[in-house]
C-alpha positions as CSV (number, residue, x, y, z in Angstrom):
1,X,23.1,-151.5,105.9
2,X,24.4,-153.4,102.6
3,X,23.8,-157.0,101.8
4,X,26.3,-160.0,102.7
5,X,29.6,-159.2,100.2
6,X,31.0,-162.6,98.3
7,X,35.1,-163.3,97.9
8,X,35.6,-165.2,95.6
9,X,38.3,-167.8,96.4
10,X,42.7,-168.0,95.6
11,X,45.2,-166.0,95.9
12,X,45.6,-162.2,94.7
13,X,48.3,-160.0,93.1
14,X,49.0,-156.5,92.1
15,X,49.5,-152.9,93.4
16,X,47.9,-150.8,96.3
17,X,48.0,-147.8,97.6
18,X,47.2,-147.7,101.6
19,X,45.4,-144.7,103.2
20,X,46.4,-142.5,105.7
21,X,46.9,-143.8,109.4
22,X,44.0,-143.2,111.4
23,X,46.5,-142.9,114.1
24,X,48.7,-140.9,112.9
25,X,45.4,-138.2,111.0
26,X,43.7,-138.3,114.5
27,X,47.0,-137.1,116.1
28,X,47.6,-134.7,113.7
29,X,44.2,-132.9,113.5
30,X,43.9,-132.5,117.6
31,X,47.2,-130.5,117.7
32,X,46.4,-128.5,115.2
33,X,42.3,-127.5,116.6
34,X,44.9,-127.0,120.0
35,X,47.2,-124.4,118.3
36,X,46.6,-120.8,117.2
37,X,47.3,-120.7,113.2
38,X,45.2,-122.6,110.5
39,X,46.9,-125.6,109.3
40,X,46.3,-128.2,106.2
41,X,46.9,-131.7,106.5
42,X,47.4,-133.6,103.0
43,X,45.7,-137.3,103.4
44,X,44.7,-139.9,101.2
45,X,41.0,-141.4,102.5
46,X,38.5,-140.5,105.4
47,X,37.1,-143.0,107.6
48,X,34.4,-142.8,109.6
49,X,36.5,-142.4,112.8
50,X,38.7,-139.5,111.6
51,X,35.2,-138.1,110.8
52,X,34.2,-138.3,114.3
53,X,37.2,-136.8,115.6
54,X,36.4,-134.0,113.3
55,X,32.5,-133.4,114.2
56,X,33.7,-133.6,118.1
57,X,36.7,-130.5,117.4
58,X,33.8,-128.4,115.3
59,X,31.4,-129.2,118.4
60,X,34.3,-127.8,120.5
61,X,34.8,-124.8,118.5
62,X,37.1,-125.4,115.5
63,X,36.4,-124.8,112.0
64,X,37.4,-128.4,110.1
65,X,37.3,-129.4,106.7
66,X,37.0,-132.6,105.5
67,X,37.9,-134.0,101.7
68,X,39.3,-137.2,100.4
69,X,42.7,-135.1,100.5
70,X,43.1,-132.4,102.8
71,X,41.7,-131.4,106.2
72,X,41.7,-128.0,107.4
73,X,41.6,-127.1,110.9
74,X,41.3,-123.3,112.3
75,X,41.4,-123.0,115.7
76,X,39.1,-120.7,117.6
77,X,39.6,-117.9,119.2
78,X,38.7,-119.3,122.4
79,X,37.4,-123.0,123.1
80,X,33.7,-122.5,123.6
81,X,30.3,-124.9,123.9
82,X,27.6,-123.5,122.4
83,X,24.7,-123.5,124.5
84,X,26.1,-124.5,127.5
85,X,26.7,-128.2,126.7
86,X,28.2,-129.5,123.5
87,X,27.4,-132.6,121.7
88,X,30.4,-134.3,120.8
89,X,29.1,-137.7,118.5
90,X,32.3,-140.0,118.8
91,X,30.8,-142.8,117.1
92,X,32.2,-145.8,117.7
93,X,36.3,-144.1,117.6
94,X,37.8,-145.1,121.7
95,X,40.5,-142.9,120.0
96,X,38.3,-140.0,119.8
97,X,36.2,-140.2,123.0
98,X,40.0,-141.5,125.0
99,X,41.9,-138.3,123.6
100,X,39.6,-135.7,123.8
101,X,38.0,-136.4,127.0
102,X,40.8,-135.0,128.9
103,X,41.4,-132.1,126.5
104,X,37.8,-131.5,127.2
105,X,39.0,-130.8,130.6
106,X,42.1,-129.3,130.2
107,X,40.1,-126.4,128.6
108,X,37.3,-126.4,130.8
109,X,34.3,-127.1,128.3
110,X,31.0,-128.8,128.8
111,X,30.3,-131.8,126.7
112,X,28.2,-135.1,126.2
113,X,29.9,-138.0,123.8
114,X,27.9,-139.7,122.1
115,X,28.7,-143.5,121.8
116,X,27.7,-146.1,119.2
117,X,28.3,-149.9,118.8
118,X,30.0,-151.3,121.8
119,X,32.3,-147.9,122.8
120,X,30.0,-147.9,125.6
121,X,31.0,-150.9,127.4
122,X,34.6,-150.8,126.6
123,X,36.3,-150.5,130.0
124,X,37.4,-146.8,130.9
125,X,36.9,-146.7,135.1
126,X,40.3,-146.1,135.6
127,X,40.8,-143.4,133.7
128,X,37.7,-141.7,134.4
129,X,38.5,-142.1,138.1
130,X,42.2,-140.4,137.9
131,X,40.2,-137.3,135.9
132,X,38.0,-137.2,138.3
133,X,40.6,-136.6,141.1
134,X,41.6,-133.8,138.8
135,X,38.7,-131.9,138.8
136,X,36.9,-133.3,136.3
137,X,33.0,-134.4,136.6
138,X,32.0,-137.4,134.4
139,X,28.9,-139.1,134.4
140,X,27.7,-141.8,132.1
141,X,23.8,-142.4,130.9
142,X,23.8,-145.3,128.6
143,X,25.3,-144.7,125.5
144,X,26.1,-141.0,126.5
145,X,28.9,-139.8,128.5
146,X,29.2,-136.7,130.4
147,X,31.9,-134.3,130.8
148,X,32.7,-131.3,132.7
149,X,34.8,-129.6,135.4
150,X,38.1,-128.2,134.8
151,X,41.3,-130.5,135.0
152,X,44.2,-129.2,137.2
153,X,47.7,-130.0,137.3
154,X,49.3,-132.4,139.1
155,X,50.8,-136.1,139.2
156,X,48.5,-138.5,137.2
157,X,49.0,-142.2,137.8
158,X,47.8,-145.0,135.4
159,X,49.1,-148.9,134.9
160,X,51.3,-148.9,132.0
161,X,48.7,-152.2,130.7
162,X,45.9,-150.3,129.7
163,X,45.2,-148.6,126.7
164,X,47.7,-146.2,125.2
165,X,45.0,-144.2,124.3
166,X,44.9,-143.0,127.7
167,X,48.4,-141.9,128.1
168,X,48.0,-140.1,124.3
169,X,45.4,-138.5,125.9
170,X,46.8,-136.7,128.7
171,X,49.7,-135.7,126.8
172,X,47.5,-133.8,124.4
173,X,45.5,-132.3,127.8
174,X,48.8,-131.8,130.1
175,X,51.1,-129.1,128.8
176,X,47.4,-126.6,128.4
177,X,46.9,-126.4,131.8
178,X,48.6,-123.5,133.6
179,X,50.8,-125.2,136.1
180,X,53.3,-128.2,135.4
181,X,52.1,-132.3,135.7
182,X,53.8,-135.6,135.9
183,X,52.4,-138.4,134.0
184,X,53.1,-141.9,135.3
185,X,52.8,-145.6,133.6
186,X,53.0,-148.1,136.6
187,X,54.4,-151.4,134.9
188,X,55.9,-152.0,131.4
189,X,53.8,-150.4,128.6
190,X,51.4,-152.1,125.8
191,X,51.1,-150.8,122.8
192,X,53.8,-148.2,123.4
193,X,54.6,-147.8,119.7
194,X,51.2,-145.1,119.7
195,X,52.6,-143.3,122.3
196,X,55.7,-142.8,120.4
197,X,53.8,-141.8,117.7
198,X,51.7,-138.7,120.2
199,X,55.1,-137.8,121.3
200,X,56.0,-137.3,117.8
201,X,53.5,-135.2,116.2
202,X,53.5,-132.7,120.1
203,X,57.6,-132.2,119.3
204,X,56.9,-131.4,116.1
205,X,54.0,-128.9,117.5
206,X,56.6,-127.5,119.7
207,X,55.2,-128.8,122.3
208,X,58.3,-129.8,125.2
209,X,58.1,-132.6,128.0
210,X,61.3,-134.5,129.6
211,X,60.7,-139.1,129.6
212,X,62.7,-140.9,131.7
213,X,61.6,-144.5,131.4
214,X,57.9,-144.3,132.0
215,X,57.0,-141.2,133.1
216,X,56.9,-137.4,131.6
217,X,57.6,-134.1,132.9
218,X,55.3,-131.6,131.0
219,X,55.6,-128.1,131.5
220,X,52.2,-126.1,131.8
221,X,51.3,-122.9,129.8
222,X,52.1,-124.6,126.1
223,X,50.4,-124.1,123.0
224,X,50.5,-126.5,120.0
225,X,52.0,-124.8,116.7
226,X,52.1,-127.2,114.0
227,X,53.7,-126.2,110.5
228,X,51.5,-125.0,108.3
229,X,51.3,-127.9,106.1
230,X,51.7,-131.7,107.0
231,X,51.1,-134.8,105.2
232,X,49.9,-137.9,107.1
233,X,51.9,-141.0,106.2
234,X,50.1,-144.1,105.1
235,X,48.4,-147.0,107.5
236,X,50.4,-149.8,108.6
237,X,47.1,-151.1,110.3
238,X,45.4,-151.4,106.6
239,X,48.4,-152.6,104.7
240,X,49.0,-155.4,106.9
241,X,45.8,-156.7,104.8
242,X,47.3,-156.8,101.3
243,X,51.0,-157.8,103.3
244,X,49.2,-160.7,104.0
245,X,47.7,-161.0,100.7
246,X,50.7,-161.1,99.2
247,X,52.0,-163.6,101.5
248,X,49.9,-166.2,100.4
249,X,50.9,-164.9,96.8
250,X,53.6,-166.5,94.5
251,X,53.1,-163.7,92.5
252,X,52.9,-160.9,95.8
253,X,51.5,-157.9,96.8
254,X,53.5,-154.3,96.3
255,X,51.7,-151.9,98.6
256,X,52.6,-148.3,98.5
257,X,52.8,-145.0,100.6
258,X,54.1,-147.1,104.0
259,X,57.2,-145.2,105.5
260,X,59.9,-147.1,106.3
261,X,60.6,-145.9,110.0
262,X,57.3,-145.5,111.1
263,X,56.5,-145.2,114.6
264,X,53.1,-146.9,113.7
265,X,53.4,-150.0,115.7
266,X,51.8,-152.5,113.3
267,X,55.1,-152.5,111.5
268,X,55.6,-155.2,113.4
269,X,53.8,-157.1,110.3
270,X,57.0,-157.2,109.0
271,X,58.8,-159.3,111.5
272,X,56.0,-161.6,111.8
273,X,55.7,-162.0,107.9
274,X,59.2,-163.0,107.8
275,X,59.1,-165.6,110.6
276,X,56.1,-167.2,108.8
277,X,58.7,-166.9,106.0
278,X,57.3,-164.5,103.7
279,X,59.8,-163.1,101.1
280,X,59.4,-159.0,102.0
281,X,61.1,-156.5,99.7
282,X,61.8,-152.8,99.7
283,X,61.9,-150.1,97.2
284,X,61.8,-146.2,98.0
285,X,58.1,-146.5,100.3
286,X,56.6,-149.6,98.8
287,X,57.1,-153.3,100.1
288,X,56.8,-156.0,97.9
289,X,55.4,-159.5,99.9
290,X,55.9,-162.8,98.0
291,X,55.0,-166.1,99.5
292,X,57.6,-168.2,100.9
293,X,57.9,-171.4,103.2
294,X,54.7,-170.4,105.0
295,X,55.9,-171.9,108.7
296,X,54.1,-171.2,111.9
297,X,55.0,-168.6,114.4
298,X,54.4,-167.3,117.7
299,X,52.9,-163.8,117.9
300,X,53.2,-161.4,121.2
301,X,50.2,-159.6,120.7
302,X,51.1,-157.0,123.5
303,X,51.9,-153.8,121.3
304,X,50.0,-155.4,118.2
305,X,46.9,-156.3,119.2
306,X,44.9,-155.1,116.0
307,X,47.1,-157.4,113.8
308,X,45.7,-160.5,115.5
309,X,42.5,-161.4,113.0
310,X,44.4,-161.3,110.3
311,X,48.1,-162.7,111.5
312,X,45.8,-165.7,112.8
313,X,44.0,-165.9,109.4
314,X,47.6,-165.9,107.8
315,X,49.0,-168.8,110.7
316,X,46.0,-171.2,108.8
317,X,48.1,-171.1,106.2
318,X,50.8,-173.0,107.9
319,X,51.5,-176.5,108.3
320,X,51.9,-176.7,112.3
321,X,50.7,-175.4,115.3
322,X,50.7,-171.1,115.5
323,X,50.6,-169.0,118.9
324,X,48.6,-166.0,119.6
325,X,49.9,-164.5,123.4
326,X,49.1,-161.8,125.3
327,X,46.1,-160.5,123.5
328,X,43.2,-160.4,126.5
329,X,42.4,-156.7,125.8
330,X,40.8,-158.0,122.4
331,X,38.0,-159.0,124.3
332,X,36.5,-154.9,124.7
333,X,37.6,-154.0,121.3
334,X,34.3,-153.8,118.3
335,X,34.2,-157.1,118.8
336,X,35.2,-159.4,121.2
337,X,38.1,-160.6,118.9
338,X,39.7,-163.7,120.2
339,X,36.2,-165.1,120.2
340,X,34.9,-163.2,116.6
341,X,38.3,-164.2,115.1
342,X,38.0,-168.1,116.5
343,X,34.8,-168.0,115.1
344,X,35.9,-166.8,111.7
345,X,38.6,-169.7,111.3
346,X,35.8,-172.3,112.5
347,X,33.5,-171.2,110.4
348,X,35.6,-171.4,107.2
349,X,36.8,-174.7,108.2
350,X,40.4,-174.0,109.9
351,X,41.2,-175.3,113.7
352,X,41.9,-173.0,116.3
353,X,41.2,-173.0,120.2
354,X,40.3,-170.1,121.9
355,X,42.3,-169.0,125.2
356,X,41.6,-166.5,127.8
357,X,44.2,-164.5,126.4
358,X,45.2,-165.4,122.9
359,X,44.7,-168.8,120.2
360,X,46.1,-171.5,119.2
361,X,45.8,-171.8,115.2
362,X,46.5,-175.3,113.9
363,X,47.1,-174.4,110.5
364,X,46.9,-177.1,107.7
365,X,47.5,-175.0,104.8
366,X,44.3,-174.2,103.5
367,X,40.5,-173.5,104.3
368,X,37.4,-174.4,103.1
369,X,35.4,-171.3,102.5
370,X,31.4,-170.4,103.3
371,X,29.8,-167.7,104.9
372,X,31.5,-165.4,107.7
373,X,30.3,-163.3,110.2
374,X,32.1,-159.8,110.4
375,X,30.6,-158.8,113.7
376,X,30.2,-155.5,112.1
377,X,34.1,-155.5,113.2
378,X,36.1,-153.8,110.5
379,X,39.3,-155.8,111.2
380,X,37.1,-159.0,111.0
381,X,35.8,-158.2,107.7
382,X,39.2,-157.6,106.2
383,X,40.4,-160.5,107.2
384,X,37.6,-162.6,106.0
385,X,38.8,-160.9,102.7
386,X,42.0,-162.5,102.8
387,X,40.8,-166.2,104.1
388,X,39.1,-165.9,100.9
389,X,42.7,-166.7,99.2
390,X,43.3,-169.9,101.1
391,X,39.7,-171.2,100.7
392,X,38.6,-173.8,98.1
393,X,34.8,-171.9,97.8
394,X,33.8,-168.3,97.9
395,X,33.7,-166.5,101.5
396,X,30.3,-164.2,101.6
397,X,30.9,-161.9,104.5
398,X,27.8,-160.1,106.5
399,X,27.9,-156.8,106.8
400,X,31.1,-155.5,105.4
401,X,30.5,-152.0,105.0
402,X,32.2,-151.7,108.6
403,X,35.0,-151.5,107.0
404,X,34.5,-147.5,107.0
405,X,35.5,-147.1,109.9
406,X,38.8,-147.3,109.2
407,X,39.4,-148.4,105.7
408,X,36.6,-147.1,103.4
409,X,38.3,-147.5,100.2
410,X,39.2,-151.5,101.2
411,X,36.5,-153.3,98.7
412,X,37.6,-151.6,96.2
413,X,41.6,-151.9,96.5
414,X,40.8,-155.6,97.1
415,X,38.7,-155.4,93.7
416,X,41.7,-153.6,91.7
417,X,43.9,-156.8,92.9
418,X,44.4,-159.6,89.9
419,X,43.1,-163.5,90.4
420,X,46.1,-165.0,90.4
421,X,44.7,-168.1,88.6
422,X,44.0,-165.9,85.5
423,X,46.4,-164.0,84.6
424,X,50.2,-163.1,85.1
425,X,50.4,-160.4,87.7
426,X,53.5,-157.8,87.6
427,X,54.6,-156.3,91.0
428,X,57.5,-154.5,91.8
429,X,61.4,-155.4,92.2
430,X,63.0,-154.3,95.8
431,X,65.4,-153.9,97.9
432,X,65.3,-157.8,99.7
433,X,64.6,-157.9,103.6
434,X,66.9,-160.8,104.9
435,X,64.8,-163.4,106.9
């Protein structure tokens, strides 16, 4: 564990280059251990939760290699747990442990996940129950979760207000199994953006199913056959960071490799950036973020819930009263959020009250600055990093090496970034997006 790390304070200005969605690398690596031909993804960055999703597909037979670049993955012959039951170390990824616990099942393997951090109490009793009625045996011991049992076919029922990660899940297990399944969301959907992006990457494995509204048809008997070669696009989750950045930058912030159209759901950056009334620019897959009238906004946290930290670091920034909604699931997530994030703003001098279900920001354009807690919450430590430009003192966050789990490359991005105060900073010309 690394020492406290100190921001210095103001505002920031340059060029970076995102990673690779997690979302989109951990989607992409589980169809292609599923298929029957080697394929190489190309990536930019590993975190330690793409890591985990790797060690838990070698544990469950696949050969996968890992570099800053490319991951291979061969698919085995046949699934298979050596010696009887295999250990599958998920870490602290829900993505991991939530995806390929019902794959675990589809292919009838034994397995144990191992859980770190606070995975273990993260709510999962619904959809442990609904594979249990499927066949599956699961059994929890701590900070270990048992698995086991084969998964049949059927109709699978789960509210559409839980995690997505569920519903990626079972699409990933469904179309293995031998007879035909229908998956149901009861209710609207949260977060339904990621489940856009699952359907994505099984069409492009050839893998078939028929949506109407919020259920699938998925045809049993299928087998994932991803091209060859893929490359992962880049992380809306870790640019909205530096889009902030920029935001609070007369100067701004051009961060490359985003694509345009993504399904990624923290897009959404975008629209909320422009109702703070950030001036956001595109050219070819970089978007340029310049600050602008800095007004607060009102943020539906429903589909977007890992933008919150840092959209209600940004709202301080504003001269009025911001709105955080709909954002109770923070509560189970590394941290709980609404309370790690409130705590955050408090402690660098902003005003916020903390709801049962979201904040209230009341921004006065600037921050004082002091020491900041990360939780060990990677999305809390980032966002620290970019309080740091509205403060008047340094920010010296604890523990920010969590930032490897999804961002390992962060510090030093943020370090490759100019002081504003000292020098002129040149950032690119775009294409304008109209407020």
């Amino acid at each position: 564990m690394s020492g406290p790390r100190t921001v210095s304070p103001g505002a920031r200005c340059g060029t970076v280059t995102v990673p690779s969605s997690k979302s989109h690398v951990h989607r992409l690596l589980i169809a292609a251990a599923l298929g029957e031909s080697p394929v190489s993804i190309r990536l930019r960055g590993l975190s330690r939760d793409i890591l985990a999703t790797a060690d838990c597909l070698r544990a469950m037979g696949a050969e996968i290699g890992c570099t800053e670049s490319r991951l291979s993955a061969v698919p085995p012959d046949r699934p298979r747990t050596p010696n009887g039951e295999a250990v599958l170390p998920c870490g602290e990824s829900g993505s991991t442990l939530r995806f390929l616990l019902p794959v675990l099942g589809a292919l009838g393997l034994d397995g144990c996940f191992h859980m770190e951090g606070r995975l273990p109490q993260r709510p999962m009793d619904l959809f442990e129950d609904e594979l249990r009625r499927h066949g599956m045996i699961i059994a929890r011991d701590g900070g270990r979760l048992h698995a086991g049992g084969r998964l049949s076919a059927g109709i699978y029922c789960l509210p559409g207000n839980i995690s997505s990660q569920y519903f990626s899940g079972l699409l990933f297990a469904l179309p293995l199994l031998e007879e035909d399944s229908v998956l149901r969301a009861e209710g609207s959907l949260e977060s339904a953006a990621y489940i856009l992006m699952t359907e994505g990457v099984l069409e492009s494995a050839g893998i078939v199913f028929a949506r109407a509204e919020h259920e699938w048809r998925i045809p049993g008997g299928q087998t994932c056959r991803l091209p060859r070669e893929l490359t992962a696009e880049g992380d809306w989750s870790g640019a909205a960071f530096f889009l902030c950045l920029g935001a609070l930058s007369e100067h701004g912030i051009t961060v490359r490799g985003l694509r345009p159209d993504s399904p990624q759901g923290d897009r959404a950056v975008l629209d909320t950036l422009l109702s703070f009334g950030a001036d956001v620019n595109w050219h070819g897959d970089a978007v340029t973020v310049r600050a602008g009238k800095r007004r607060p906004f009102v943020l539906d946290a429903a589909g977007v819930p890992d933008l919150v930290p840092v959209l209600s670091v940004l709202a301080c920034a504003a001269e009025g009263e911001s709105v955080i909604k709909n954002a109770a699931r923070l509560r189970m997530k590394e941290s709980d959020r609404l309370r790690s994030t409130a705590q955050l703003i408090a402690d660098l001098g902003g005003a916020v009250d903390e709801k049962e279900d979201g904040l209230v920001i009341r921004g006065c354009g600037a921050l004082r600055g002091g020491n900041a807690d990360s939780f060990r919450d990677h999305r809390i430590a980032m966002s620290a990093a970019v309080a740091a430009a509205l403060c008047r003192e340094p920010v010296i966050i604890s523990d920010p090496e969590c930032v490897e789990k999804s961002y390992p490359d962060f510090w030093k991005d943020l370090e490759n970034l100019a002081d504003e105060r000292s020098r002129t900073c040149q950032v690119s010309g775009s294409e304008s997006v109209s407020d």
